[in-house]
N, C-alpha and C positions, 0 to 999 in steps of 0.2 A: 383572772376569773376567780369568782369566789370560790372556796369548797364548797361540797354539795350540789354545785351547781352544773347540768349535763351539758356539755354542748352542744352552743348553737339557741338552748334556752335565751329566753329572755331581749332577744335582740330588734332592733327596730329597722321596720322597711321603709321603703319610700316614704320621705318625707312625717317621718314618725319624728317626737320632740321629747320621746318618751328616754332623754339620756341617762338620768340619773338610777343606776337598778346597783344591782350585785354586779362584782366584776370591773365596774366602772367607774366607782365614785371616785369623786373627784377629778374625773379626767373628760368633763362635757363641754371644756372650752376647746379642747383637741380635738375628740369627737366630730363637734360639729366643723371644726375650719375643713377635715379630714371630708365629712360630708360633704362641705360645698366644694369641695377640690372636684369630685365625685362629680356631683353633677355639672360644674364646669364643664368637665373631659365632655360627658356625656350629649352636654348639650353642643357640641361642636366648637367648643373655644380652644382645642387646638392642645398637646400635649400637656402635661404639667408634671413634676417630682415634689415627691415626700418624703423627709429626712425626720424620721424620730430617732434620737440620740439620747441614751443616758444610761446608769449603771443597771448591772444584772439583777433582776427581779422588779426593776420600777414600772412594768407595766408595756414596752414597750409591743410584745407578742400578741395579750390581749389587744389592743390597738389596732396592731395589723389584721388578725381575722374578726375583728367587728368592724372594719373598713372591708376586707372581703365580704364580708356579709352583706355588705352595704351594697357595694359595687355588684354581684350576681343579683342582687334584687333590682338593681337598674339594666340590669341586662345585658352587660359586660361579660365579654368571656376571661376568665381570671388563671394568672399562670401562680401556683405560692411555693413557693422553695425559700428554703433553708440551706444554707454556708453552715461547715460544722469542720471542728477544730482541726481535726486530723485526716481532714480530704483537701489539702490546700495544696495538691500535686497533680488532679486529676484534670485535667483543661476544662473549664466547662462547665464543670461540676455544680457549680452551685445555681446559675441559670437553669442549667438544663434539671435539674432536680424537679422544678415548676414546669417548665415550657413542655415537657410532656407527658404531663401527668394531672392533669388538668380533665373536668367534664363539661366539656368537651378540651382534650386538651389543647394547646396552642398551636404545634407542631405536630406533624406526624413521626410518624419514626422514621419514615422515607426520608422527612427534607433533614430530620438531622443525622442520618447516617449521610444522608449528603456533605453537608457539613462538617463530620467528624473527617471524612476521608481528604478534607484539606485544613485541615488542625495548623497545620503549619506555616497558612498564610495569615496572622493574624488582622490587618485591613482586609483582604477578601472577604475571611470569615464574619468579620461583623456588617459587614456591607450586606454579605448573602441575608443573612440574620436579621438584618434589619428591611430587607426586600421582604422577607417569610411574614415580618409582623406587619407591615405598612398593607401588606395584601390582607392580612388576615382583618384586619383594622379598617381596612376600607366599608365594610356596611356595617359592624360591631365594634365598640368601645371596647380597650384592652387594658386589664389591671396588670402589674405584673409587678407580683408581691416579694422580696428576699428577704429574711428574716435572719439579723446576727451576721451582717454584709462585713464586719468585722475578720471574720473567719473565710473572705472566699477566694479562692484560688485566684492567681496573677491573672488567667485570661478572662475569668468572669469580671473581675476588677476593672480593667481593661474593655471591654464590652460597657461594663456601666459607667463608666466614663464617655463614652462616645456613641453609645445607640441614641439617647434621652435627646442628647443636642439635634444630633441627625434624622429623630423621627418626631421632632418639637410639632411641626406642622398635622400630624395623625393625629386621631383620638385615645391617645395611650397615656395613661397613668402610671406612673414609677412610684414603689412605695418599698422605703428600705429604712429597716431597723442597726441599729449598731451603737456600739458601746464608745466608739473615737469621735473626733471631731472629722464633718464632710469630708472624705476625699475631691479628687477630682469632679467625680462627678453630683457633689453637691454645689457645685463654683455655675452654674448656669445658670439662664435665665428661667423664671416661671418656675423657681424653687420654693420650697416650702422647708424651712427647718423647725422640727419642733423640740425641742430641748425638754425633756419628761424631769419635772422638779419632782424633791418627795411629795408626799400628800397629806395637805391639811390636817391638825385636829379632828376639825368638824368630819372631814373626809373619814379619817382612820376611826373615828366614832360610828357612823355608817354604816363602814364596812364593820363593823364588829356588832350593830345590831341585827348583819343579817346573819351573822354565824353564831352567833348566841341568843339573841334574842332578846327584847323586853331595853333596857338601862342598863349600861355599859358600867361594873362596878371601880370604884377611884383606881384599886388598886392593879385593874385590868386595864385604863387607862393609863397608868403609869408605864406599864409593861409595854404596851404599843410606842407609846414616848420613845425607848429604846431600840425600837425598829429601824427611826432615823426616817420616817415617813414613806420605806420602803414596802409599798404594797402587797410581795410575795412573803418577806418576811414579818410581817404585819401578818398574815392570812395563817402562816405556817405556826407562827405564838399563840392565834385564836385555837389554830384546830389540835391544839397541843391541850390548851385549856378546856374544849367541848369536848376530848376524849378521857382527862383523866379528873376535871372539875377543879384542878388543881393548877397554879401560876406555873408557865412551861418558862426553860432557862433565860437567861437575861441577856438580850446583845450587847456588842459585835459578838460573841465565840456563840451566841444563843445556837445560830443553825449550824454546827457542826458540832458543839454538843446535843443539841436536840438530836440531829440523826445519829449521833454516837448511841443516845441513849436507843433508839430504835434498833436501829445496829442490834444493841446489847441480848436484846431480845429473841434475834434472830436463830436461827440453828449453825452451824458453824461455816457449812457448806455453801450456806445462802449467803453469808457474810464473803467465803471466799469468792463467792461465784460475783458479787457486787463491788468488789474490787477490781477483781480481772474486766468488770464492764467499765469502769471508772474510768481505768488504765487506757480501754479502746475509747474512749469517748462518750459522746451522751447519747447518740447512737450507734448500737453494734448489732451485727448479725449471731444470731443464736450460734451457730457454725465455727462463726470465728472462738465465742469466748468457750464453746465447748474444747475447742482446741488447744487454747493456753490453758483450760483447765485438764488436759489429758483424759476426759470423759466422752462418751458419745453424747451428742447434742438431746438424744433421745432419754437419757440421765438426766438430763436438771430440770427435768417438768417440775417437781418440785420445789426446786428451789425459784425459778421461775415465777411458780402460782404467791410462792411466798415474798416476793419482793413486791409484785402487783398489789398485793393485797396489805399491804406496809406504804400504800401508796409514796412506794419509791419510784416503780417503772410502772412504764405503758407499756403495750402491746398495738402496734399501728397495721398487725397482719403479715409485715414483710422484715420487721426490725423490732428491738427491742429498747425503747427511747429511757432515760433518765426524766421525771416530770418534769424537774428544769434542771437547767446547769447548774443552777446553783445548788441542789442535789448531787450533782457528780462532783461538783468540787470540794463538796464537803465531805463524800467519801475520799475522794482522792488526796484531800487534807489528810486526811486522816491516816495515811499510808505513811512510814519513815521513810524519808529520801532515796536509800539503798534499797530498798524495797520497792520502789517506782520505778528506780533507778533498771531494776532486774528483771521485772515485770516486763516494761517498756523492751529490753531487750530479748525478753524469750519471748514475747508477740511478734516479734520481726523475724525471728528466725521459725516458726511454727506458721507465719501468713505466704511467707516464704516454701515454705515446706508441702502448705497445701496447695503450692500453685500460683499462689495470688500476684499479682505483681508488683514491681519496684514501690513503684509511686504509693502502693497500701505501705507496707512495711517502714518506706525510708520516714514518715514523722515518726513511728517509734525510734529508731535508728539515732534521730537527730537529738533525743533526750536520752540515749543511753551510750551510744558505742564512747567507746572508750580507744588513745590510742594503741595502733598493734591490729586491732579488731579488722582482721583481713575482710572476713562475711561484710563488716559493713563499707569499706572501703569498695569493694567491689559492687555493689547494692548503691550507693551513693553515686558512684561513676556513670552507671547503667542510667539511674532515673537521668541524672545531667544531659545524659544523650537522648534520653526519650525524650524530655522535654524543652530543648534547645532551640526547636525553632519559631516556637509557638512561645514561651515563657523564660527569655536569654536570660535575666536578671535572676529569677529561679535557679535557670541550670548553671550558672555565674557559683552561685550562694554554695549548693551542692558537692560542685565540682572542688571549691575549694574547702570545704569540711572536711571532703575526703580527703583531700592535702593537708591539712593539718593532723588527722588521724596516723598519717605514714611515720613510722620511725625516722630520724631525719639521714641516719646512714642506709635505710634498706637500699634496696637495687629500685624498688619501683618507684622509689618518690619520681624519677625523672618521667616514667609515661604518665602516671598520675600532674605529675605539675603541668608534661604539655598538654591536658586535655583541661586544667583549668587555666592556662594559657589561652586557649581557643577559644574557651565558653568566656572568660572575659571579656573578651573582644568580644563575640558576636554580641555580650551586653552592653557595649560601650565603655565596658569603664577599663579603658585605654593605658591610664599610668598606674592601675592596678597590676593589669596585664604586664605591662614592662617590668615591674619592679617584681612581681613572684617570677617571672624568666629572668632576672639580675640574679635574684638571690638563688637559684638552682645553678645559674651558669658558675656564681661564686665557688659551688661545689668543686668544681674540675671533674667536669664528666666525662666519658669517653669520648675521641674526636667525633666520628657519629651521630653520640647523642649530643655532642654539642653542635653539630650542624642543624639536625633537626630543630632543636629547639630553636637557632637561629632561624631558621625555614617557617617557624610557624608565629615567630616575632616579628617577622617579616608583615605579617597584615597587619598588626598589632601600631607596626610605626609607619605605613603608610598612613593608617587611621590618625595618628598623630600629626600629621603631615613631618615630618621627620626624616626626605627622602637621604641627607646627607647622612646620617646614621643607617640607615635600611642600605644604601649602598657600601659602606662603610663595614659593617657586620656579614651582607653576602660576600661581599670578595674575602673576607678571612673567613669566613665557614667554609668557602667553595676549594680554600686552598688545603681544608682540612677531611672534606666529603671524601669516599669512597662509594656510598649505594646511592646508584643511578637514576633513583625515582626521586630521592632528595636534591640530588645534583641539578635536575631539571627543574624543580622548582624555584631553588634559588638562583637559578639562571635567569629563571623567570621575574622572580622579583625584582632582582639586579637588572633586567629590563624596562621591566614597571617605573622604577626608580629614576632611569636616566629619560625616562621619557620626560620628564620634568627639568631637565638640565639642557644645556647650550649646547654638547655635540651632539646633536640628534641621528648624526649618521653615525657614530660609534655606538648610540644605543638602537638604532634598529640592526646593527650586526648583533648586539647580542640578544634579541629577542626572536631575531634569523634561529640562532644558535640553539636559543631555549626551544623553539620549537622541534627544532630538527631532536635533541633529545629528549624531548616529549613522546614524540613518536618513537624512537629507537627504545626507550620506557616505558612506553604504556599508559602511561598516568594520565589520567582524566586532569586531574588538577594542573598537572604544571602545563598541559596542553589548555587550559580555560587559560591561565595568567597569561603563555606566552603569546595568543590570539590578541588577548584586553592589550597588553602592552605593547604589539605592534601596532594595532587600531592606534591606540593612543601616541605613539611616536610620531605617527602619519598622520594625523587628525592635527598636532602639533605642529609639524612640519610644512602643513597646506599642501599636502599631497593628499587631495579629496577622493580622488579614485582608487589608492591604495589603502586609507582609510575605512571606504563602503565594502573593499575586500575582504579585508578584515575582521571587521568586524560582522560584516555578512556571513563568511566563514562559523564567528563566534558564536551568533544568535543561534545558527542550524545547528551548533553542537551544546548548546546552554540556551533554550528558548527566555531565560531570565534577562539576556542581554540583548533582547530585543530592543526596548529603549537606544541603547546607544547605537545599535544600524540606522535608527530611525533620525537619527542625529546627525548620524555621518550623511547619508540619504539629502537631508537639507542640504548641510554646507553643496553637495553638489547641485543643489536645485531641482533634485529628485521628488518636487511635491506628489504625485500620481501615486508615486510607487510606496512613500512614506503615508499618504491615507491608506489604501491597502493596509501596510504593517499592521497600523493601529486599529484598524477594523476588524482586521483577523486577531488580535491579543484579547478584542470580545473581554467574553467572561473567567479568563485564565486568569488562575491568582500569580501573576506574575511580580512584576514591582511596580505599584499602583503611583505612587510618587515619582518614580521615574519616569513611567508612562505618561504620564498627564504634564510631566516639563516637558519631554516631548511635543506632546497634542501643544503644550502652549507656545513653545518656539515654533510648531509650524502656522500657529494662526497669529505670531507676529510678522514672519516672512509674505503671510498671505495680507499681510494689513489688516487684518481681523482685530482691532485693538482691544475691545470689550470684549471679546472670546478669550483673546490673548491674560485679559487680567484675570478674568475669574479660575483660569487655569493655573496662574501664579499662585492666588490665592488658594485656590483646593490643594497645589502642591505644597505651597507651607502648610496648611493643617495637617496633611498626611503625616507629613515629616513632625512636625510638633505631636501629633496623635502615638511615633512611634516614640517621642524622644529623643532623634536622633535628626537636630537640624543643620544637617550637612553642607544643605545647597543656599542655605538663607541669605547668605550675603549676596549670588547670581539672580537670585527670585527677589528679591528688593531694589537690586540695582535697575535689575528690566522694568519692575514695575513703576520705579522714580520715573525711569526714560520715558517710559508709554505717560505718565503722569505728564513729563515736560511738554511732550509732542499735542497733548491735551491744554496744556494750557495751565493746569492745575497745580501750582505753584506750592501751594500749601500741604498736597500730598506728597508733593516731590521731598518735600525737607522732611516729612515724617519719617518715608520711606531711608532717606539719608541720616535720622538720626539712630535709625536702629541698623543700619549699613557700619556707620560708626563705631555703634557698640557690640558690634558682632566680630567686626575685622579685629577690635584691641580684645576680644576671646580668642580669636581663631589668626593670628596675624600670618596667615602666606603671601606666597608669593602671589598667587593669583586673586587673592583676595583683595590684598594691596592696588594690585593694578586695576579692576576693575570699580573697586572704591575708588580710586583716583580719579577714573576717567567720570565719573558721576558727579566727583565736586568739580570736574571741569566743566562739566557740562551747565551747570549750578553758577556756577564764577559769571561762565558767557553770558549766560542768560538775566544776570544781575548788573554785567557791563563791566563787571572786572577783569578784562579781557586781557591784561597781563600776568594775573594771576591763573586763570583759566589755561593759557600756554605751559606759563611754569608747570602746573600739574599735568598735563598732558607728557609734558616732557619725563615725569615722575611714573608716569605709566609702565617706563619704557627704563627704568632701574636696573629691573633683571633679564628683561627680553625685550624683543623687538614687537611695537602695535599688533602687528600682524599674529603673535604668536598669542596673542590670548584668543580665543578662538569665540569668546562671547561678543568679543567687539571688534571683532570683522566687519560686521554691516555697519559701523559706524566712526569706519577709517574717513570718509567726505567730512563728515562733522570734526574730526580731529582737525584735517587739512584746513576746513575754518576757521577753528578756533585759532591755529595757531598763526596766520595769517592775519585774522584780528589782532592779534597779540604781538605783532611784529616780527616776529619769528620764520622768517622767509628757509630759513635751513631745516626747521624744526616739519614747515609743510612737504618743503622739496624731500624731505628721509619719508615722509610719509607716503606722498606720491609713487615713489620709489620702491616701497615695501607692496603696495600693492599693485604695480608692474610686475616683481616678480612673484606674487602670487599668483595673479593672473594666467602670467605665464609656464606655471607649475600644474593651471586649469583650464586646458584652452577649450574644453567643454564647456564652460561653467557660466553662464549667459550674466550672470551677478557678477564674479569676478572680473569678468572682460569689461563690462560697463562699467563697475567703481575705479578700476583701472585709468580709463579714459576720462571720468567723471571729475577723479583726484590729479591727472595730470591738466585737465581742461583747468579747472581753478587756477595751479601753481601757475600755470602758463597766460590765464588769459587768451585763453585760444577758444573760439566758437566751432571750432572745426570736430575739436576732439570735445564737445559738450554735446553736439548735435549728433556726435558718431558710436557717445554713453547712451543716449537716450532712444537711439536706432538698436544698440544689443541690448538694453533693458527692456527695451519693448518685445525682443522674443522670451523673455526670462517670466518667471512669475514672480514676480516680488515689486509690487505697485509701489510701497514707500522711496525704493532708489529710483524707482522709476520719476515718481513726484517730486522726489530733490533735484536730479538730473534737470527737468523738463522745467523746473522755479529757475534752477541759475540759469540754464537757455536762455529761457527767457527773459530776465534780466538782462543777459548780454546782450540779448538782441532790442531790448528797451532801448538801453542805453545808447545803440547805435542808430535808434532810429530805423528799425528792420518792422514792418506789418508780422513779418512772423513772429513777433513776441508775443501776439494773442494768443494763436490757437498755444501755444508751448505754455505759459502762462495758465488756459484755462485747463489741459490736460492736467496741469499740477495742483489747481487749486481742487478740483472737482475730484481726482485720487485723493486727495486728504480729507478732504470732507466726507467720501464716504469710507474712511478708514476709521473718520473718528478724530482725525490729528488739527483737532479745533483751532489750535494753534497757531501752527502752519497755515493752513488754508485760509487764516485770518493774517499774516503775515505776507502770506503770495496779493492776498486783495489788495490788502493796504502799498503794492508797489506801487511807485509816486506813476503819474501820467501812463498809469494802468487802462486800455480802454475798457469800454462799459461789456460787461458779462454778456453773455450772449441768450436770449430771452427766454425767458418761463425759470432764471435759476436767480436768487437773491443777491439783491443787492448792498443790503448793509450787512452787518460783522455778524457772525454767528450769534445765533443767539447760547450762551449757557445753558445747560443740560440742567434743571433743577434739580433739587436734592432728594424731595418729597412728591408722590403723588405719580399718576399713571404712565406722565411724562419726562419721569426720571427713570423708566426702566430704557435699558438698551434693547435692542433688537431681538439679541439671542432671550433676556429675559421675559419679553414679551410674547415668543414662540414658547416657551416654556411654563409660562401662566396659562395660556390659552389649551395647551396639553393638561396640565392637572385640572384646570378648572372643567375641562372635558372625561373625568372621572380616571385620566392616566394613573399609574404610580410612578416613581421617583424611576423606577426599572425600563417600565415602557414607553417612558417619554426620552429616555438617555438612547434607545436603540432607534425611536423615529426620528432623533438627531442626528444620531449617529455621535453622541458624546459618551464620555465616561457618565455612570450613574452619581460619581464622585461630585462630576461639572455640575450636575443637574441639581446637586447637594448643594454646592456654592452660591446656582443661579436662585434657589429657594429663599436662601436667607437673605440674601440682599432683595429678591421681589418684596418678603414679607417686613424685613425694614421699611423698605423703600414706602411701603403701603401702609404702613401701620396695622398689620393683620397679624392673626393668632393662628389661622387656620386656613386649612383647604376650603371647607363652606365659605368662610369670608369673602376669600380670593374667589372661589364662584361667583361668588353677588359681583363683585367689583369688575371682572372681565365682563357679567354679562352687560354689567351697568354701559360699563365702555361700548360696546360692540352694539347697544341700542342705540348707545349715541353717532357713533361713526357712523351706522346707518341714518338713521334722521339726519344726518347733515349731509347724506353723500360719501361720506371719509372710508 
């Protein structure tokens, strides 16, 4: 903005052409794309973002609030917030700056005390967040301005990375200034980056005939030349020149000598009072700098009136702003380093003093303390914990600054290292974590403390998958433990651990063990581990009913470990009781990713194939949204399979080639085996059916089929392949493996049939094919059912038996409405198949196209027809009864699928459909 010029002046509304004024020149090819983005949004074409990028003073500010300008004259309700250097600890912070402060503002203070009171779920939080704007955006266009996104705290960061994609389909506008190159959340679709170059000659000429007036003289034009086409300092050498008539200093040093010389002028108080504000930022609370200045705040009206008037500082009513940073920086240049360096530490200990909390103090902290500095050691630790479960990589960064600040003989470095042991891990960064617990154990700690810190390395290298080490470490800390609330933990781990190993009955005695000293301790914790690790022994083992124990036990004492009851629940065929689960987990920010693998293994058990994938897919982006892609090689392998069962051949290998590249990141055991069984499935299917055996048999390296618990349902298909493959010993171990599964679950209506299902093949016996397909038919699980009831019938083709029909059509007609295009195209094509039985097709499936109203699946169909009936993403997930997450998945694939920007779109296009289905009858 020019000097002189008031704000708000001078700006254009609707559809004004009026770009070129004060404040602006030069920047009306911005202006305007900025404008048509504006009315884009407004006109219903569906979200869009705005990335203006470039160095301090180019104009980027300006920009932002003459696009607000822009936007409230369209009628937009507008959120503007500002990120500022030394609030990057506060969760939130720099969104919420805008979202409720707004007129009208965006949020009440209701939904976000809502919100703030689960800080700690960070996918709930932005979910909720984005429920709050999609509602509020349903009849109003929403701006939602951050200005200097450079400076915003990890969860706001985090939010603008994931809100933009997720509410792409609403009428909201992202509009974010910053000095780097896009983050994350500049990498999507319907971005706009605009990169702010200097400014013209012609430009910089302009702007100096609005600040002087009349012909710009040569030698004043030279002067701006110096600026570097940099707008604010360009503005700042003009108003240097209309105040004194005289050429103001020469750049780069121009604006920090320029406000030296103002500076100079000053009275001495005002100068020190303009430092101590430097030091807190470019905005500070009167309060705070009265405080580092040992004055009452009601003292520096003076000095105060005198920096406003030095047009150094604003007055915004609630804070005391620097005009731009680039004014505080050149005071704070101006400062010798030891002098910053002391400043920055007696604000931490004075914000400290009056109450304030961690997260104020610890950025001073982070540019002064020094090692030894107990206050900040202590202050460092604190904020780690306050902000650990919302902001790990943060409280990661913290935790260990205050480890390096420790003396390296004090007594505390070892609590201090285990609590940046912990915050490592919870950040993932895994062989961080190891290697600062190496180097403290190198110390020779007390036994004790060297158990403990074993104790809490312990999650550390499970997270590595690293069980041969984590077992290896507890049994020598356990032999050195004396306190009983540690002992129980690493009972517990050393149970965790063997749950992964071959004597499974040695490791559920010690997870027997861990519990029972859980309880005789008290300890919440080792009582969580030794629950998870018997669950998982037994879940291992294929004792499915000890398993549901278990873990059912675990959920009612840790509602987070819901998911995995809901898992155990399946393996037993527990569908009833497993929708309950997930219906009651609602709106609980529990573990959203977990949750939703859940919801997707039970709608692959239910043959739900297209429910099943969109599930896969919302739980990889959870997981990629946190960083943390744990389950990626399980969620690609099901989705290859469901691909094969499809038909879709070219998904299948995508899927397998990033299966590939995930297993040579992550190589375990389990990872191995079930990449195996994928390229056998892959082999079969290509007719390299000796190949295809071979890796079957590769499955089965470290443990026996049975014991990977993903490819349980898909022991008949192994007993195929390896039959195919010539492998008569290779089907018979398989057959065999699940007999005694089977017989581990005489419950379990899936076990008992695959049982019979895999011994009916090895044998060629129609006896025990027709006695599968009798217990699958009490079980819910239609896919075994539909394999069962294809080989039936088959046998009984071959034999010339009438009953191959109905057995035959039962098979083909489950896969077809599973979706298993494949299959049901493979049951028809059986040779001297008789003729379908009438009113259901006769030739080969037709392909599901790619594009257009008849390439959405079922579920997305029901879900179009809810938004396009004015739902939100909220209320159409509860009349599903799906995650609002699913509902997220089902949207973007509709709007692919459709070639649509927006919810108006998708209105016209359902109603278009549903006129037509009626005129034809449909």
């Amino acid at each position: 903005m020019s000097p002189g010029r008031k704000e708000g002046e001078g700006r254009a509304g609707p559809g004004s052409a009026a770009l070129s004024r004060p404040g602006l020149r030069g920047r009306e090819a911005e202006l305007e794309r900025l404008r048509a983005l504006v009315e884009t949004v407004r006109d219903g074409e569906g979200g869009a973002i705005a990335l203006l990028l470039g160095e301090p003073g180019i104009g980027k500010t300006v920009l932002l609030r003459e696009t607000v300008s822009i936007a409230r004259a369209h009628g937009f309700v507008v959120s503007h917030g500002r990120a500022e250097e030394l609030h990057e600890l506060a969760p939130l912070a720099s969104l919420a700056s805008g979202l409720l402060h707004g007129d009208p503002p965006l949020l009440s203070s209701t939904d976000f005390a809502d919100l703030a009171g689960h800080h700690d779920q960070r996918i709930w939080l932005v979910e909720r967040l984005a429920q709050l704007i999609e509602e509020r955006s349903a009849n109003t266009p929403v701006l939602i301005a951050v200005d200097d996104v450079q400076w915003a705290d990890p969860l706001s960061r985090f939010a603008l990375s994931v809100l933009p994609a997720r509410l792409l389909s609403s009428p909201v506008l992202w509009l974010l200034t910053g000095r780097n190159a896009p983050e994350p959340y500049g990498q999507g679709p319907r971005t706009t980056t605009l990169p702010l170059r200097p400014l013209s000659d012609t430009a910089l000429a302009e702007l100096a005939r609005d600040v002087l007036g009349g012909d710009v003289p040569e030698h004043v034009a030279e002067l701006l030349h110096g600026a570097g086409g940099n707008p604010f300092l360009a503005a700042e050498t003009l108003t240097g020149i209309a105040a004194s008539g005289a050429a103001a200093p020469e750049p780069p040093e121009r604006l920090v000598l320029g406000v030296r010389d103002r500076l100079a002028d000053l009275r001495p108080d005002t100068l020190h009072f303009l430092r101590i504000g430097s030091v807190l930022g470019r905005a500070f609370s009167l309060a705070d700098a009265a405080a580092l200045c040992g004055r009452p705040a009601s003292g520096l009206s003076a000095e105060v009136d005198e920096a406003i008037a030095a047009a150094l500082l604003h007055d915004d009513g609630e804070r005391l702003l620097f005009r731009h940073d680039l004014l505080r920086q050149a005071v704070y240049a101006d400062l010798a380093p030891s002098v910053r360096r002391a400043l920055h530490r007696e604000a931490a200990s004075r914000l400290v003093a009056a109450g304030r909390s961690s997260t104020d103090a610890v950025p001073h902290l982070l540019k002064s303390a020094e090692p030894g500095d107990q206050e900040a050691i202590g202050l460092l630790g604190t904020a780690a914990t306050d902000v650990i479960a919302v902001m790990p990589d943060l409280a990661a960064d913290l935790a260990v600054r205050a480890l390096e600040l420790v003396p390296p003989h004090a007594p505390m470095v070892f609590d201090v290292g285990e609590r940046a042991i912990v915050a490592l891990t919870r950040a993932g960064r895994y062989t961080q974590a190891r290697d600062t617990g190496d180097t403290l154990l190198a110390r020779q700690p007390p036994l004790d403390v060297f158990a403990r810190l074993q104790s809490v390395l312990g999650d550390t290298l499970w997270h590595l998958d690293d069980v041969h080490e984590l077992t290896r470490r507890s049994t020598a800390a356990l032999a050195a433990v004396t306190d009983p609330v540690i002992r129980a933990r690493l009972t517990a781990r050393q149970a965790l651990a063997r749950s992964r190993g071959r004597d499974l009955g040695a490791a559920r005695e010690t997870g027997e063990r861990a519990l029972a000293e859980a309880a005789r301790s008290g300890d919440r914790e080792a009582r969580v581990l030794a629950l998870w690790g018997l669950g998982e022994i037994a879940l291992n083992a294929g004792d499915c009913a000890a398993a549901v124990e278990h873990h059912t036990a675990l959920s009612v004492f840790d509602t987070a470990f819901l998911p995995e009851e809901a898992v155990a629940r399946i393996h037993m065929d527990d569908f009833d009781t497993v929708r309950r689960l997930l219906r009651t987990a609602g709106d609980a920010p529990l573990r959203p990713a977990m949750l939703i693998w859940a919801q997707g293994t039970l709608n692959m058990g239910l043959g739900r194939l297209d429910d099943a994938d969109a599930d896969l897919v919302t739980a990889e982006r959870l997981e990629a949204d946190l960083h943390v892609p744990g389950n990626l090689v399980n969620i690609r392998v099901n989705r290859g399979l469901l691909a094969m069962l499809r038909g879709d051949r070219d998904a299948a290998r995508e899927h397998l080639d990033v299966v590939r590249a995930a297993v040579a990141e992550r190589p375990n055991t389990g990872n191995h085996a079930t990449h195996q069984y994928f390229e056998a499935v892959v082999a079969d299917a290509d007719g390299d059916h000796a190949a295809a055996a071979d890796l079957v048999r590769s499955v089965q390296r470290d443990h026996p089929f049975l014991r990977w618990r993903l490819l349980r349902p898909h022991v008949v298909q192994a007993v195929r392949i390896a039959l195919r493959g010539g492998d008569r010993h290779l089907a018979e171990d398989l057959a065999a493996q699940a007999a005694e599964h089977a017989a581990r679950n005489p419950s379990v209506p899936t076990a008992q049939g695959t049982a019979a299902h895999a011994a009916g093949l090895v044998n060629a016996d129609h006896g025990l094919l027709e006695r599968s397909v009798r217990l699958l038919l009490t079980g819910p699980r239609p896919l075994p059912l539909a394999a069962a009831s294809a080989d039936l019938g088959r046998a009984l083709l071959a034999a010339g038996d009438p009953a191959a029909t109905p057995a035959l059509t039962r098979a083909h007609d489950l896969y077809a409405q599973a979706g298993a295009d494949a299959e049901a195209d493979r049951v028809r094509a059986d040779p001297e198949r008789p003729a379908s039985r009438s009113g259901r097709r006769t030739g080969g499936l037709r392909p599901r196209p790619d594009q257009g109203w008849d390439a959405l699946t079922a579920s997305e169909r029901k879900v179009a027809r809810l938004i396009a009936a004015g739902h939100t993403n909220r209320s159409a997930a509860e009349a599903l009864v799906v995650s609002p997450h699913t509902v997220n998945t089902h949207l973007a694939s509709i709007f692919r699928k459709l070639s649509v920007r927006s919810r108006v779109h998708l209105a016209r296009i359902v109603l278009a459909e549903d006129d037509a289905g009626t005129a034809t009858g449909g």
